[in-house]
C-alpha positions in Angstrom: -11.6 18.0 5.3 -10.7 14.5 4.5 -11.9 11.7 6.9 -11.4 8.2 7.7 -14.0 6.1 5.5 -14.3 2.2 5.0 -13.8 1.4 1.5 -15.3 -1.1 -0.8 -12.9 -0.9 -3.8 -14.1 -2.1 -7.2 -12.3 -3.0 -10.4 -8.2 -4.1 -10.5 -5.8 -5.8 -8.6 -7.7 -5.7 -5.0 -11.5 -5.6 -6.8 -14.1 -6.4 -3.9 -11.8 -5.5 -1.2 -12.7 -2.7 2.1 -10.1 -0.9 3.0 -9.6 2.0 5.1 -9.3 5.2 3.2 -8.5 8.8 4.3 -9.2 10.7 1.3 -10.9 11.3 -2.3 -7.7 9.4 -3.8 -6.9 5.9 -2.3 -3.5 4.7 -3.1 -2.5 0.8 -2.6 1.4 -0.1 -3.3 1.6 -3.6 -5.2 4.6 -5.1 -6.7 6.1 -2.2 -6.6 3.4 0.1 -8.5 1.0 1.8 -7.1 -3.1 1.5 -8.0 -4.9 4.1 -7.9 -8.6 4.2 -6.8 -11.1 7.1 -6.7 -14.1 7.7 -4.3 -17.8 7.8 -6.2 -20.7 9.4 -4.3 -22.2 5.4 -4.6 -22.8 3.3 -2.0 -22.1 -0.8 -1.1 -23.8 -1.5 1.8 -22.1 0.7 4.5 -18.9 1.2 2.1 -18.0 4.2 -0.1 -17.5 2.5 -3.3 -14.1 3.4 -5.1 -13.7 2.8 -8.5 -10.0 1.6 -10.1 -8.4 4.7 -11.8 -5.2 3.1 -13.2 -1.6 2.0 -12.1 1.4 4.2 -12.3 5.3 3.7 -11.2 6.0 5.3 -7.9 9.1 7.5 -10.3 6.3 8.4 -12.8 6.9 8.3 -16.6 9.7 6.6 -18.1 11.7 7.8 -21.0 10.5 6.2 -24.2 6.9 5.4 -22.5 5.9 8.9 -21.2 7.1 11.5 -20.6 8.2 12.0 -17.0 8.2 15.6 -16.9 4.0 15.0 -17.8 3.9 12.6 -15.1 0.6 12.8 -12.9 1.5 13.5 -9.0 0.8 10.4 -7.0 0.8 11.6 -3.2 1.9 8.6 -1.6 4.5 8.4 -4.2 5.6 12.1 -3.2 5.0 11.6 0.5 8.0 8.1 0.1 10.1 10.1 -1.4 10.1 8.9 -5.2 12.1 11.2 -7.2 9.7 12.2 -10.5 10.1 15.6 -11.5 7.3 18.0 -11.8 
């Protein structure tokens, strides 16, 4: 059951930022990417510390980088409707 948790996130773009987060995976749209940031069982004060896990393209993999068929699913991605195939 995922729950609403405050969110201290640490490492990338928004590094020593709370946030509110709903689930394991915390997703944060920027410049048109999206960073991707992962709950650890650590604590900062009364914040769930989430580590930075990366930056992907809201379409996944592009041809001649990766390949987009192999993409990993990003939810919020999915959930906006971003065509990536999987």
């Amino acid at each position: 059951m995922d729950t609403k948790t405050n969110a201290y996130l640490l490492g990338g773009p928004l590094d020593g930022s709370t946030r509110e987060a709903q689930s394991a995976l915390h997703e944060v749209e920027l410049d048109g990417m999206i960073h991707r940031y992962v709950r650890t069982t650590k604590q900062h004060g009364d914040e769930t510390v989430y580590n930075y896990d990366g930056m992907v393209a809201p379409d996944g993999g592009e041809p001649g980088v990766e390949d987009p068929a192999a993409r990993v699913a990003s939810p919020k991605a999915d959930a906006e409707g971003h065509g990536g195939t999987h």
